[in-house]
N, CA and C atoms of all chains as a GROMACS GRO file, in nm:
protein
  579
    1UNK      N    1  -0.766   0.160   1.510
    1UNK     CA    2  -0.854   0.233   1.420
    1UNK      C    3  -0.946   0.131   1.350
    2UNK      N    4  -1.076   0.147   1.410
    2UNK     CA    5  -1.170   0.032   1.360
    2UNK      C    6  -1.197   0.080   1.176
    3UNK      N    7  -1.206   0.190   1.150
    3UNK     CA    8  -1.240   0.262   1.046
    3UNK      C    9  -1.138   0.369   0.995
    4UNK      N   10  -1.101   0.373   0.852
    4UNK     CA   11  -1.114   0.498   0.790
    4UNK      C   12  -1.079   0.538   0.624
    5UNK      N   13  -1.058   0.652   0.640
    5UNK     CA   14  -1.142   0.668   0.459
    5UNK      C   15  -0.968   0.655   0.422
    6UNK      N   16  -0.984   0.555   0.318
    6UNK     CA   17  -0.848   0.606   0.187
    6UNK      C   18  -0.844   0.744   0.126
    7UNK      N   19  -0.786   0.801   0.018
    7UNK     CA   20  -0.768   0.940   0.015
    7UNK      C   21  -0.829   0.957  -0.136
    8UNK      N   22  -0.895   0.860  -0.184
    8UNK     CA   23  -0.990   0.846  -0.295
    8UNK      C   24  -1.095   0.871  -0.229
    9UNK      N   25  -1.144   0.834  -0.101
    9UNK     CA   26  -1.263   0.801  -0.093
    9UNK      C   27  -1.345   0.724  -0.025
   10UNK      N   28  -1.278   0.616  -0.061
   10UNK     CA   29  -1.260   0.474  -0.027
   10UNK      C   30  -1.314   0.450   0.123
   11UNK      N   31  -1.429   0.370   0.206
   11UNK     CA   32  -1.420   0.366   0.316
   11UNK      C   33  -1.420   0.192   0.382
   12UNK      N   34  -1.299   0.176   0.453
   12UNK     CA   35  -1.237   0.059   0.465
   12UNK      C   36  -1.273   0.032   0.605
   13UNK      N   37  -1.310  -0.055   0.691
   13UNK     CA   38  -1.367  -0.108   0.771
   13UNK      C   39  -1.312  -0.242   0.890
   14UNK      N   40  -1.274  -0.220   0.967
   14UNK     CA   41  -1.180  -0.356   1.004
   14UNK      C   42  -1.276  -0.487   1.064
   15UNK      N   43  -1.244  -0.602   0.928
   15UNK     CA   44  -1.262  -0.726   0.929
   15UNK      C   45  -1.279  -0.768   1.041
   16UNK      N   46  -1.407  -0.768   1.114
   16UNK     CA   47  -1.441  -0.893   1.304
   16UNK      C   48  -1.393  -1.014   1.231
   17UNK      N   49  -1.400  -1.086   1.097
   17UNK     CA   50  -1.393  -1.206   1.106
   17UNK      C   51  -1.247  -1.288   1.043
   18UNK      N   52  -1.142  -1.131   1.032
   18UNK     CA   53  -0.999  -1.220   0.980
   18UNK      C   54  -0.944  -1.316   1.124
   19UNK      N   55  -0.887  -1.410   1.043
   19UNK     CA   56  -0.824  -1.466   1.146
   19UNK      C   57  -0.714  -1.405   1.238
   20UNK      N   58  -0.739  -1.510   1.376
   20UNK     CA   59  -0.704  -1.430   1.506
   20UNK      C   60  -0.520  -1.366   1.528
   21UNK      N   61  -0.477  -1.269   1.483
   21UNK     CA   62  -0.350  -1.186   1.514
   21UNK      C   63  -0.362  -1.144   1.352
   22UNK      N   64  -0.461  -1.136   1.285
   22UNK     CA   65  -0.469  -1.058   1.137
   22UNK      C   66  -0.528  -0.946   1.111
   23UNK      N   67  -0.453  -0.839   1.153
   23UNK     CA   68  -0.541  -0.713   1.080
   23UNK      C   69  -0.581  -0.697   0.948
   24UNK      N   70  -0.708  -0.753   0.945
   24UNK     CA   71  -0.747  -0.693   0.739
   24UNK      C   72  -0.869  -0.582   0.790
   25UNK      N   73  -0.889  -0.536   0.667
   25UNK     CA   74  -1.026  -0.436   0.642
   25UNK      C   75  -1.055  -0.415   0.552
   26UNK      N   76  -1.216  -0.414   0.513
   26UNK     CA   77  -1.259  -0.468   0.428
   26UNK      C   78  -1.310  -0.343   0.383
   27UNK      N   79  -1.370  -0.353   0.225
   27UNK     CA   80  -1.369  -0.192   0.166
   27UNK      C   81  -1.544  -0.236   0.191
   28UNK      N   82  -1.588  -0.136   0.233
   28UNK     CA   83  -1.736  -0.119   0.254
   28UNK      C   84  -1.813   0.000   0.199
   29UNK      N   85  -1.762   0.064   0.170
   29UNK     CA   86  -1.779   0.191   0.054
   29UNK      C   87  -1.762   0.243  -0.063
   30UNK      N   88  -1.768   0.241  -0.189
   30UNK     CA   89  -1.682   0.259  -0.283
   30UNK      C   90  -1.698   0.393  -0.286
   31UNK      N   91  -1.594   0.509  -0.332
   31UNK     CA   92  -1.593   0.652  -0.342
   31UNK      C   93  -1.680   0.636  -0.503
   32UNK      N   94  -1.775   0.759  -0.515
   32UNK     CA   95  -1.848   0.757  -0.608
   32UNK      C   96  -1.688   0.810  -0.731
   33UNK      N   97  -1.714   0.754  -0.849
   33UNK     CA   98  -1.676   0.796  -0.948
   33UNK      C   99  -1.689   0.968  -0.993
   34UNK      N  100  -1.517   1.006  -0.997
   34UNK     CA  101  -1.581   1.134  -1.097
   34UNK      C  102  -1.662   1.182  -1.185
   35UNK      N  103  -1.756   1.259  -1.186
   35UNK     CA  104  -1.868   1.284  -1.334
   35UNK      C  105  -1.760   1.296  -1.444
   36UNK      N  106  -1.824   1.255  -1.548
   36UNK     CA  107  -1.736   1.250  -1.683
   36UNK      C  108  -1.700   1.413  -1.720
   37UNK      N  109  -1.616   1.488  -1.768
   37UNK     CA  110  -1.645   1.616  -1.788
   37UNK      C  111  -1.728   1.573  -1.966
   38UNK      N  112  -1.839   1.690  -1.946
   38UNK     CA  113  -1.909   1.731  -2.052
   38UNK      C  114  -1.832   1.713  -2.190
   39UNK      N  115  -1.874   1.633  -2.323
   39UNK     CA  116  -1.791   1.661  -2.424
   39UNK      C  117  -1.835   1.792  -2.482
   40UNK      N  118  -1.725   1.861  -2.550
   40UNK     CA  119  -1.758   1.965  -2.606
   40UNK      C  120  -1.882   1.968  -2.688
   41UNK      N  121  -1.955   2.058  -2.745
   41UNK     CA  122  -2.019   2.006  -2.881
   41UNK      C  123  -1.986   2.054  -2.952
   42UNK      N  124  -2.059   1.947  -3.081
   42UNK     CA  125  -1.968   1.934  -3.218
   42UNK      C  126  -2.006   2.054  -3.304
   43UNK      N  127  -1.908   2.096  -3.384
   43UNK     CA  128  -1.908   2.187  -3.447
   43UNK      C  129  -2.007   2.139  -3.579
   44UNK      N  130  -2.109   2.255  -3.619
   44UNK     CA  131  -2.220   2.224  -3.696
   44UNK      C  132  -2.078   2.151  -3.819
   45UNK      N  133  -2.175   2.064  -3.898
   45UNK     CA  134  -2.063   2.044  -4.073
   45UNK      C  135  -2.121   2.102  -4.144
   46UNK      N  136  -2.210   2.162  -4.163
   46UNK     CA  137  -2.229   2.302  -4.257
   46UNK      C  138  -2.157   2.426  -4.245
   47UNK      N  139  -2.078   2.426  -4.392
   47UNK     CA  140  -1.959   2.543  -4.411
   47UNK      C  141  -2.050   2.604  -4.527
   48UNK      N  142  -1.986   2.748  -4.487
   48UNK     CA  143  -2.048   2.838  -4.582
   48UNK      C  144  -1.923   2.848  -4.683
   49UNK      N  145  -1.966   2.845  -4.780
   49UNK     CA  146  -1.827   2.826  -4.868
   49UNK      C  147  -1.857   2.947  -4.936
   50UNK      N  148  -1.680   3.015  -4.970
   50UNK     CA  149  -1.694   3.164  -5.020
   50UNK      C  150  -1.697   3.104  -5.188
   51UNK      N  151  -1.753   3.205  -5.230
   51UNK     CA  152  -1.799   3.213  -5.423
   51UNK      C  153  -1.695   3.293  -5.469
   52UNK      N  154   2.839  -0.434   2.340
   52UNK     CA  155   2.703  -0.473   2.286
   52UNK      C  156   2.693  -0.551   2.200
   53UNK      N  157   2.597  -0.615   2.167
   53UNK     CA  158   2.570  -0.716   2.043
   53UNK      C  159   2.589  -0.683   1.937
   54UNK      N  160   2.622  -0.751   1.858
   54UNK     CA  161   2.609  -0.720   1.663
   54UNK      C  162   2.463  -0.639   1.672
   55UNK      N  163   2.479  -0.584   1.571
   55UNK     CA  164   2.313  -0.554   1.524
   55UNK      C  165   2.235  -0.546   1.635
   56UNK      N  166   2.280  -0.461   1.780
   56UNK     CA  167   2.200  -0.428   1.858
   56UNK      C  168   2.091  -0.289   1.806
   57UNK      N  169   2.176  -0.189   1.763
   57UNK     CA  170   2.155  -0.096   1.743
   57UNK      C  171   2.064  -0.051   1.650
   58UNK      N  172   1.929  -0.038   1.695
   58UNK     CA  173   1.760  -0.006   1.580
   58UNK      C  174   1.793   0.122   1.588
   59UNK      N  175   1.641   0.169   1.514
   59UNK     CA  176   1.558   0.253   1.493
   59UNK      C  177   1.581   0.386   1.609
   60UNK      N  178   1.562   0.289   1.708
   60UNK     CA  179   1.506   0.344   1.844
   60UNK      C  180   1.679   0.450   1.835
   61UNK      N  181   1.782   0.426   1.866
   61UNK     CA  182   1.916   0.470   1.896
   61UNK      C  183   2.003   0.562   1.756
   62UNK      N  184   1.930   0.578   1.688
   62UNK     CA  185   1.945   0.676   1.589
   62UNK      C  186   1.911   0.761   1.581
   63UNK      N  187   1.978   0.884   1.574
   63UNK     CA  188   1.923   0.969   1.572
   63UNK      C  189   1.785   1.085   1.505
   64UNK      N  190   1.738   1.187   1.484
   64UNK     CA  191   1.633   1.243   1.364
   64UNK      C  192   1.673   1.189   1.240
   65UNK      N  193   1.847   1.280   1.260
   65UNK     CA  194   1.859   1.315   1.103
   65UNK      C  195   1.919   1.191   1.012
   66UNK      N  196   1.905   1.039   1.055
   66UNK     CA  197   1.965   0.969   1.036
   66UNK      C  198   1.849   0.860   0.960
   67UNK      N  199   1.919   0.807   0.841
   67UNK     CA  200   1.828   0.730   0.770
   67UNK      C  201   1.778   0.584   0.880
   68UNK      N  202   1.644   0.581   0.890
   68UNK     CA  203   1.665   0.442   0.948
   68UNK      C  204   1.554   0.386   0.814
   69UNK      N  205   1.546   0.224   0.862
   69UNK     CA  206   1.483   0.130   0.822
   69UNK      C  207   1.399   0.048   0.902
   70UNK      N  208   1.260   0.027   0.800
   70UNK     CA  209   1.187  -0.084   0.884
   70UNK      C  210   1.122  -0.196   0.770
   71UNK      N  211   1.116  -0.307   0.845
   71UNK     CA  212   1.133  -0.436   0.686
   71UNK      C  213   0.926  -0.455   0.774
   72UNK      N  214   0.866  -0.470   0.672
   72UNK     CA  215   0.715  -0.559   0.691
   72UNK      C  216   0.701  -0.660   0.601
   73UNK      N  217   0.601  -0.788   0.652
   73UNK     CA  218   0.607  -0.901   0.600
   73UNK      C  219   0.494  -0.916   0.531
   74UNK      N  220   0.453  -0.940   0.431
   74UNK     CA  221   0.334  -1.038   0.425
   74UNK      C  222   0.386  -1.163   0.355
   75UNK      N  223   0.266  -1.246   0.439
   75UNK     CA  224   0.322  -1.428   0.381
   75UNK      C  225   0.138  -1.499   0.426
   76UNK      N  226   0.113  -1.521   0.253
   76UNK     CA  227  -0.030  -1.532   0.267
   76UNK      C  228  -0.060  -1.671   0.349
   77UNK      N  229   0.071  -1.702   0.368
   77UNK     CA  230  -0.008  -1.864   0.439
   77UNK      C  231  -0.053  -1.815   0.623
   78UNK      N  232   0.023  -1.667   0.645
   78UNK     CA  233  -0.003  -1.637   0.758
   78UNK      C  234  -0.131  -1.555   0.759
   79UNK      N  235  -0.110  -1.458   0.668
   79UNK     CA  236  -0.267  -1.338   0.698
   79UNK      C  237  -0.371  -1.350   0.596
   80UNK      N  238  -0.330  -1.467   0.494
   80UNK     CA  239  -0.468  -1.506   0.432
   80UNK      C  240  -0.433  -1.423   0.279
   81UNK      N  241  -0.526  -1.476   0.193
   81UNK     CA  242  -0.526  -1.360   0.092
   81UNK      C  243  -0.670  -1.343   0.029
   82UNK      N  244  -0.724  -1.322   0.105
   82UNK     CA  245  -0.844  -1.257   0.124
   82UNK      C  246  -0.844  -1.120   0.056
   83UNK      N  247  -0.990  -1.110  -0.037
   83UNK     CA  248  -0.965  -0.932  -0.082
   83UNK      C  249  -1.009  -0.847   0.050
   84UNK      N  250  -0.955  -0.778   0.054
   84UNK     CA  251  -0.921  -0.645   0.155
   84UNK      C  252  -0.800  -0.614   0.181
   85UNK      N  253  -0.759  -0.519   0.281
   85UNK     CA  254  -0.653  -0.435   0.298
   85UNK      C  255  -0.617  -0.478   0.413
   86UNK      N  256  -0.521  -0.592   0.401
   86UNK     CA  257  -0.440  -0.660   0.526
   86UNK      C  258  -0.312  -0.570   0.584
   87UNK      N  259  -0.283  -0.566   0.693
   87UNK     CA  260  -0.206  -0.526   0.753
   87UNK      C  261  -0.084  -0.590   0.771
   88UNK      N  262   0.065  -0.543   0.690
   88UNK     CA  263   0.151  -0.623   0.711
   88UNK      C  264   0.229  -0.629   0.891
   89UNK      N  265   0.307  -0.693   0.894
   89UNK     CA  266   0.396  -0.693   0.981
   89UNK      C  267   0.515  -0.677   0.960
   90UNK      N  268   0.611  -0.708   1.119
   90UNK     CA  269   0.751  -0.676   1.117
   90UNK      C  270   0.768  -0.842   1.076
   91UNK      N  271   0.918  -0.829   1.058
   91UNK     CA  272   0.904  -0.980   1.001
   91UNK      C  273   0.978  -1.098   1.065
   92UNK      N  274   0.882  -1.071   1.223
   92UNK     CA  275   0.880  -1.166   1.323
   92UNK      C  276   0.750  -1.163   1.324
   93UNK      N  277   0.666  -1.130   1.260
   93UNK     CA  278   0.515  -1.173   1.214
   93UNK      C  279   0.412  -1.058   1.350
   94UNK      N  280   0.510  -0.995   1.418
   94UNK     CA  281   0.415  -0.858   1.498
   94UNK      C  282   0.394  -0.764   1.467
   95UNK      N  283   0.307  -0.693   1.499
   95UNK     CA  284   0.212  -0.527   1.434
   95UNK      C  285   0.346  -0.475   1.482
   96UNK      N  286   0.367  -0.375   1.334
   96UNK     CA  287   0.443  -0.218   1.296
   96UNK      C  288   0.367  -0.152   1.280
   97UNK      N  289   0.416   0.001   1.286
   97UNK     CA  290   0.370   0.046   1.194
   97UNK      C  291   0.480   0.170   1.158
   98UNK      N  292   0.473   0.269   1.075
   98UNK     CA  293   0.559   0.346   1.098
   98UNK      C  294   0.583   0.542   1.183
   99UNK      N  295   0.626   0.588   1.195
   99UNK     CA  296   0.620   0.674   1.287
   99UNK      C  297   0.530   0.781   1.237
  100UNK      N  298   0.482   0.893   1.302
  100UNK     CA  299   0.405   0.991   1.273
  100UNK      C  300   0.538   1.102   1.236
  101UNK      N  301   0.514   1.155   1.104
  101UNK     CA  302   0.624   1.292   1.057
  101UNK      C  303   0.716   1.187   0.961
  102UNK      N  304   0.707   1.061   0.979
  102UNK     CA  305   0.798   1.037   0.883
  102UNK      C  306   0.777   1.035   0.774
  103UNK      N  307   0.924   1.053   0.684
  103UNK     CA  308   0.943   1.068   0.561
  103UNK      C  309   0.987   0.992   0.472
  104UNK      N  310   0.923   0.885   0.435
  104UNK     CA  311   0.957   0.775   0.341
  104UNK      C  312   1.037   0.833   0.176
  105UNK      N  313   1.184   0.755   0.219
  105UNK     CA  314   1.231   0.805   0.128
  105UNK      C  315   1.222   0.687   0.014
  106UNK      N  316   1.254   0.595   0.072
  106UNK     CA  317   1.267   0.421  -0.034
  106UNK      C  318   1.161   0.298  -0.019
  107UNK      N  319   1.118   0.287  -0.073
  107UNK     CA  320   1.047   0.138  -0.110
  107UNK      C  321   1.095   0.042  -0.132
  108UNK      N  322   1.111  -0.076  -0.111
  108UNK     CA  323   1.183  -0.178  -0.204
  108UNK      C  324   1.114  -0.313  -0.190
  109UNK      N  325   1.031  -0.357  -0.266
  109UNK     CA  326   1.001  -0.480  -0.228
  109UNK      C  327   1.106  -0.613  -0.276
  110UNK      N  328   1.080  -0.715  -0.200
  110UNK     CA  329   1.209  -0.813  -0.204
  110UNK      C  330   1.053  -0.940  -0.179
  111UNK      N  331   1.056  -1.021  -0.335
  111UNK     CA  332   0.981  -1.110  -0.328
  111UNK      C  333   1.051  -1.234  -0.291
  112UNK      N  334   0.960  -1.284  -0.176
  112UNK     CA  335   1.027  -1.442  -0.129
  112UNK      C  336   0.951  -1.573  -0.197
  113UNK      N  337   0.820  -1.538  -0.230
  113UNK     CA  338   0.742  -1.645  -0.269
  113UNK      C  339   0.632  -1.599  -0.398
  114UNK      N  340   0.618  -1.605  -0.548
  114UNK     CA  341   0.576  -1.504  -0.624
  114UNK      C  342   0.370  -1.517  -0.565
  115UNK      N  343   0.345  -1.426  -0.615
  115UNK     CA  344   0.177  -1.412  -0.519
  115UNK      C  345   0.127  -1.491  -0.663
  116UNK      N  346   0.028  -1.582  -0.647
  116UNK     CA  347  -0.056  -1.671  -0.737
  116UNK      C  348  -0.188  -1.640  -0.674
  117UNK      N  349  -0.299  -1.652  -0.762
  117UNK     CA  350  -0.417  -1.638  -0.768
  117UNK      C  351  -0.497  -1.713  -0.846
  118UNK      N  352  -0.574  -1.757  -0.807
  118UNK     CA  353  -0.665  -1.832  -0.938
  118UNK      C  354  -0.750  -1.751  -1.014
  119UNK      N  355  -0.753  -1.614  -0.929
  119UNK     CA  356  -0.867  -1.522  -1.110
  119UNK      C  357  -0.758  -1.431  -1.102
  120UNK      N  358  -0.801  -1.268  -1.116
  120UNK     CA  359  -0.731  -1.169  -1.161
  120UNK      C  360  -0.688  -1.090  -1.060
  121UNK      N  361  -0.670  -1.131  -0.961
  121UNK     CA  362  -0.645  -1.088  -0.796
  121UNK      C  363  -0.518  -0.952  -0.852
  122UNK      N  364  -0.522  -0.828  -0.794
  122UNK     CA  365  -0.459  -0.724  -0.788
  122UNK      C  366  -0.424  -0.678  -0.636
  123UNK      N  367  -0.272  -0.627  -0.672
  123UNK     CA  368  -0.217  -0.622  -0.518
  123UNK      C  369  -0.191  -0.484  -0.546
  124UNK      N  370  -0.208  -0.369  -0.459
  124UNK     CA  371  -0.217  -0.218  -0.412
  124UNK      C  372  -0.126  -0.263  -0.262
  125UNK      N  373  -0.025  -0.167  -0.298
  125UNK     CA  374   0.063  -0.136  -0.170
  125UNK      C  375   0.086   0.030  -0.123
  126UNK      N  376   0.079   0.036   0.025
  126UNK     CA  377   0.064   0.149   0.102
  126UNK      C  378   0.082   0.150   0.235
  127UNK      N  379  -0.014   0.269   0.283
  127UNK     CA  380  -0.034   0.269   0.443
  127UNK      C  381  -0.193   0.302   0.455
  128UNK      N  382  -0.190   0.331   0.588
  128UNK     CA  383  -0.351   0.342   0.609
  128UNK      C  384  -0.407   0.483   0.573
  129UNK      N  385  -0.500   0.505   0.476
  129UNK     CA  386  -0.512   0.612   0.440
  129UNK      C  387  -0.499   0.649   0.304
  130UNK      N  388  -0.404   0.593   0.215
  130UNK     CA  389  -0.333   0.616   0.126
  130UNK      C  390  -0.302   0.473   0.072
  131UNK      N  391  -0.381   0.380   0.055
  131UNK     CA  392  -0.349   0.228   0.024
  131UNK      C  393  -0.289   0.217  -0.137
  132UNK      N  394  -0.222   0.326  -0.199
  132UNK     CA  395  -0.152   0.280  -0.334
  132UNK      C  396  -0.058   0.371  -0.319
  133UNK      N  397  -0.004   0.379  -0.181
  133UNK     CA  398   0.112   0.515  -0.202
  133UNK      C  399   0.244   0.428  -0.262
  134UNK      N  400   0.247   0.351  -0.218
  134UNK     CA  401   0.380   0.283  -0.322
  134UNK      C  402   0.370   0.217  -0.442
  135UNK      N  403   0.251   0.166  -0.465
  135UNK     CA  404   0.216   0.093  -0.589
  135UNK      C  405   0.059   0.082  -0.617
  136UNK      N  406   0.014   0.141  -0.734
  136UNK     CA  407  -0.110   0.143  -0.740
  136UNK      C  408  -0.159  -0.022  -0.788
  137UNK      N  409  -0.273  -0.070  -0.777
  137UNK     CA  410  -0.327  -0.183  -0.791
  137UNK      C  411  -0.257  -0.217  -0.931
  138UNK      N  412  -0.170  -0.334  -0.940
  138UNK     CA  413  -0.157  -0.397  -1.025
  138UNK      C  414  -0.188  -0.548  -1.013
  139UNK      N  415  -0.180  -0.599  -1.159
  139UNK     CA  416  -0.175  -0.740  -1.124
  139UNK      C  417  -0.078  -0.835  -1.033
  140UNK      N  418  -0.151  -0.952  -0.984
  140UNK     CA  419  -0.077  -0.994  -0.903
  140UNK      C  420   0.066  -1.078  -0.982
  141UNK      N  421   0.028  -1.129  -1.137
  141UNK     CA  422   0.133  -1.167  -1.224
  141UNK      C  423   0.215  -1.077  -1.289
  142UNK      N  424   0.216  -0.910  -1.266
  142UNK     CA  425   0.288  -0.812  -1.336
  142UNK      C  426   0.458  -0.826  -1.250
  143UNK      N  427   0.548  -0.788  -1.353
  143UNK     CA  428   0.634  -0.832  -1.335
  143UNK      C  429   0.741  -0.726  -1.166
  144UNK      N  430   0.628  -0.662  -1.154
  144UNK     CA  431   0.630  -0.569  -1.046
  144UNK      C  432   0.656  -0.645  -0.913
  145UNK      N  433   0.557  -0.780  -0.918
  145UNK     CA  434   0.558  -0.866  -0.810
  145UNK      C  435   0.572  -1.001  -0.833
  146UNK      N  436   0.656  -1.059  -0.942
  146UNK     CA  437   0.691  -1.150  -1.028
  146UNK      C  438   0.891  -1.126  -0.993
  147UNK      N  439   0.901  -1.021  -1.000
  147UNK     CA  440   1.064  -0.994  -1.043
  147UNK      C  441   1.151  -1.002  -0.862
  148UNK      N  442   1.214  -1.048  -0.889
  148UNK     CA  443   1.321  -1.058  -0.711
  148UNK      C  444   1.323  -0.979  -0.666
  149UNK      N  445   1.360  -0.870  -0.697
  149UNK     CA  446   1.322  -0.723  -0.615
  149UNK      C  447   1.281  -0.592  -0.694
  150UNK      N  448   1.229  -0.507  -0.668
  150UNK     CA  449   1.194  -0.389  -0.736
  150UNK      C  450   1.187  -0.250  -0.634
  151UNK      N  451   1.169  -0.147  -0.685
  151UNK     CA  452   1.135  -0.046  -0.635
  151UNK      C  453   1.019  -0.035  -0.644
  152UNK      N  454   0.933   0.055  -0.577
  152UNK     CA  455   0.757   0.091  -0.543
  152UNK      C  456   0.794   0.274  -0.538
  153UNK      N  457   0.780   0.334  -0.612
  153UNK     CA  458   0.784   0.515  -0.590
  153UNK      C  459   0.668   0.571  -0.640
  154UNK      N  460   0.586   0.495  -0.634
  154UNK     CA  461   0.438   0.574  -0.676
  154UNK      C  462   0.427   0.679  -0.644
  155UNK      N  463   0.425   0.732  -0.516
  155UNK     CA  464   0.411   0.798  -0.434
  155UNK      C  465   0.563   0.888  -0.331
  156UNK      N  466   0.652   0.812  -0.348
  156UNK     CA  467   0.734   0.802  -0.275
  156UNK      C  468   0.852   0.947  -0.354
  157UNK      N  469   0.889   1.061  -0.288
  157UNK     CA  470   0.861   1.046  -0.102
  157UNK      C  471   0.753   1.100  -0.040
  158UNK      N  472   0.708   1.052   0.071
  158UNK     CA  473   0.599   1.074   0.093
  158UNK      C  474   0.628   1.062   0.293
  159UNK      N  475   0.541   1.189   0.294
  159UNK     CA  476   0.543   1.216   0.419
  159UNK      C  477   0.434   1.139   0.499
  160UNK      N  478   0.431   1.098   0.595
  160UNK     CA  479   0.353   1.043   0.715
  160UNK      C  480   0.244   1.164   0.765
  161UNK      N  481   0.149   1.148   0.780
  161UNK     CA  482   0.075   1.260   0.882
  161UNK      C  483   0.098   1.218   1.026
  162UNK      N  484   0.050   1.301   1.090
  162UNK     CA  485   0.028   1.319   1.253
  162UNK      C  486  -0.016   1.193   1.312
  163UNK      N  487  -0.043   1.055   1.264
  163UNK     CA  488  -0.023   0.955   1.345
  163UNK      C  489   0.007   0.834   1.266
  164UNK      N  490   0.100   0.757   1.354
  164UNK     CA  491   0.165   0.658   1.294
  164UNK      C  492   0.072   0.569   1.198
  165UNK      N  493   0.121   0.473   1.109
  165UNK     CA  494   0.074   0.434   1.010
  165UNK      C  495   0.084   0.271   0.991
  166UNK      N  496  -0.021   0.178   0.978
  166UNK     CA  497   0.017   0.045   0.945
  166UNK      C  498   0.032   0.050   0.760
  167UNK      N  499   0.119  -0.036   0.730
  167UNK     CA  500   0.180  -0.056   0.584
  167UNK      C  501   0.063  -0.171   0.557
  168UNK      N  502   0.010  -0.138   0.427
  168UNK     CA  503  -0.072  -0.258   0.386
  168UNK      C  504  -0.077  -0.334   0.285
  169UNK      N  505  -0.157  -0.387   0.255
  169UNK     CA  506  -0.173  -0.489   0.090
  169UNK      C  507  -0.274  -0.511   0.065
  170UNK      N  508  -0.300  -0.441  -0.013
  170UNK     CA  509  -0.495  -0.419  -0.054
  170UNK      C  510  -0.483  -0.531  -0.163
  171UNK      N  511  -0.561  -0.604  -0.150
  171UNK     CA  512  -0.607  -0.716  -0.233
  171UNK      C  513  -0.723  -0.694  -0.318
  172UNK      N  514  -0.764  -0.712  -0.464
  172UNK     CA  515  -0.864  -0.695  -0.491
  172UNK      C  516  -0.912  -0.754  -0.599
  173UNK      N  517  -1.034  -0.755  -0.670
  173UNK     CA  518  -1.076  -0.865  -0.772
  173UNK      C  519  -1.094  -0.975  -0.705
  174UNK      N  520  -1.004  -1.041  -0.689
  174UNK     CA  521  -0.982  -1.200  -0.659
  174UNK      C  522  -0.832  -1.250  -0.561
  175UNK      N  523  -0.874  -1.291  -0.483
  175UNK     CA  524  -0.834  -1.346  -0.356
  175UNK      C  525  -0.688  -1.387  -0.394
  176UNK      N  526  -0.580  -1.366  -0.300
  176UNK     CA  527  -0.462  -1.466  -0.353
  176UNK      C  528  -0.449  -1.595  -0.307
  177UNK      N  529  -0.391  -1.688  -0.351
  177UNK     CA  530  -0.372  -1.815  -0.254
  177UNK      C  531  -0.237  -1.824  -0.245
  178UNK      N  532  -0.152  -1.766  -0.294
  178UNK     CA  533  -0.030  -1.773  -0.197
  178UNK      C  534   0.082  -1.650  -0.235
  179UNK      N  535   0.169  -1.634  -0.181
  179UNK     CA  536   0.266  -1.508  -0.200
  179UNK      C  537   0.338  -1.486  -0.093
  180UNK      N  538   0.470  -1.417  -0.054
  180UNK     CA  539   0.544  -1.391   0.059
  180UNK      C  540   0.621  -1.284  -0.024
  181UNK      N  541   0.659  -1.149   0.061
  181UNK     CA  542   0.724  -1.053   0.007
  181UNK      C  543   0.760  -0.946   0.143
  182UNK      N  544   0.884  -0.901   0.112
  182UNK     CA  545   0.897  -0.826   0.239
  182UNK      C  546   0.893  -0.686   0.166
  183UNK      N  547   0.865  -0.548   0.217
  183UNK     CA  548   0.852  -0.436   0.226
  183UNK      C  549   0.990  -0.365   0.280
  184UNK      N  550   1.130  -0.344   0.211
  184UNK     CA  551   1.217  -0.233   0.303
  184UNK      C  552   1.141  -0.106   0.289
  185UNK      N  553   1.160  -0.011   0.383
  185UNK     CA  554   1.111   0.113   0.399
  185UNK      C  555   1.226   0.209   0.444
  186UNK      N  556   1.297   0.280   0.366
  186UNK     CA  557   1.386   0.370   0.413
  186UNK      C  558   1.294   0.476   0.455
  187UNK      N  559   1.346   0.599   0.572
  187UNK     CA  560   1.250   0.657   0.599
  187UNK      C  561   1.340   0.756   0.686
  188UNK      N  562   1.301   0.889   0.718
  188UNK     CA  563   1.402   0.961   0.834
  188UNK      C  564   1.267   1.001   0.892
  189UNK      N  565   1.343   1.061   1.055
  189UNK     CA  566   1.223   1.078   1.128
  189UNK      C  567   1.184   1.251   1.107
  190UNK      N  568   1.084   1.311   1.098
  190UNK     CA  569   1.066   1.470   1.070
  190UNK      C  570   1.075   1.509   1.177
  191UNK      N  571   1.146   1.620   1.217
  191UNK     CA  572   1.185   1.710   1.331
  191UNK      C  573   1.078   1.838   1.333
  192UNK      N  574   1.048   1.824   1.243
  192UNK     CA  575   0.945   1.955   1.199
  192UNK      C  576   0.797   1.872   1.173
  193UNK      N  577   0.704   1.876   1.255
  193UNK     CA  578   0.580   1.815   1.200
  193UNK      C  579   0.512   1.908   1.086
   0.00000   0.00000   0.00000
């Protein structure tokens, strides 16, 4: 398997230049980062205060 | 028959077997990427398709040194932190004589066999030796 994806994402690639009886592979892809989730928004600080 | 003739191969499904992989950076380098260990007569394993990794155990022979912040991730292909997600290479994870790895574990094999690896990252190692036990049964049921 010259290629394949980790389960992040990740796409890993097998090294032509490790030395000879060394399987490495090299990460050639990075999986994009999750979007941040949205922060809530903030609750106004103006209170109506009872009289 | 011989002592210790009797592998993998002569056991049955339902029967725990074992397979030991090597890494020893003076052999496969410690280069960042995702090296492929071996059996530990230094030839390609890997492990079976359906199997079911029940145990991890790493058994350090030589502690892994680095000159920057080199992080070691242990797995298979596909899944490169199923036993241990990227830690440091000085955490006492791969510092200590032996430990367990259950990140992940147990953890089933998919539909084709699997090389065990050692994702290297940050920064390169310059030296380390550690063997991989793998308890594991074979799945009768894919």
């Amino acid at each position: 398997m010259d290629e394949w994806t980790d389960k992040n994402g990740d796409v890993y690639r097998l090294d032509a230049d490790a030395p000879e009886g060394v399987v490495r592979y090299l990460l050639v892809k990075k999986a994009k980062a999750p979007a941040k989730a949205k922060a809530p928004a903030k609750k106004s600080k103006s209170k109506s205060k009872k009289e | 028959m011989a002592d210790d003739a009797i592998g993998n191969a002569e056991l049955e499904n339902t029967m725990q077997k074992h397979a030991v992989f090597l890494y020893d950076a003076t052999v496969q380098g410690g280069a960042i990427g995702a090296v492929t260990l071996t059996d530990i007569n230094g030839n390609a394993a890997t492990l079976p398709a359906h199997a079911v990794i029940t145990k991890v155990t790493y058994d350090k022979l030589q502690a892994p040194a680095s000159v920057g912040s080199a992080t070691i991730a242990l797995g298979v292909t596909g899944n490169t932190d199923a036993f241990k997600a990227a830690t440091a290479f000085d955490n006492a994870a791969y510092t200590a004589s032996a430990t367990h790895m259950h990140n992940e574990i147990p953890l089933k094999v998919g539909a084709a066999a699997v090389s065990v690896l050692g994702t290297i990252a940050t920064a390169a190692l310059i030296a380390g030796k550690f063997r991989l036990i793998i308890e594991y049964t074979d799945s009768v049921l894919a």
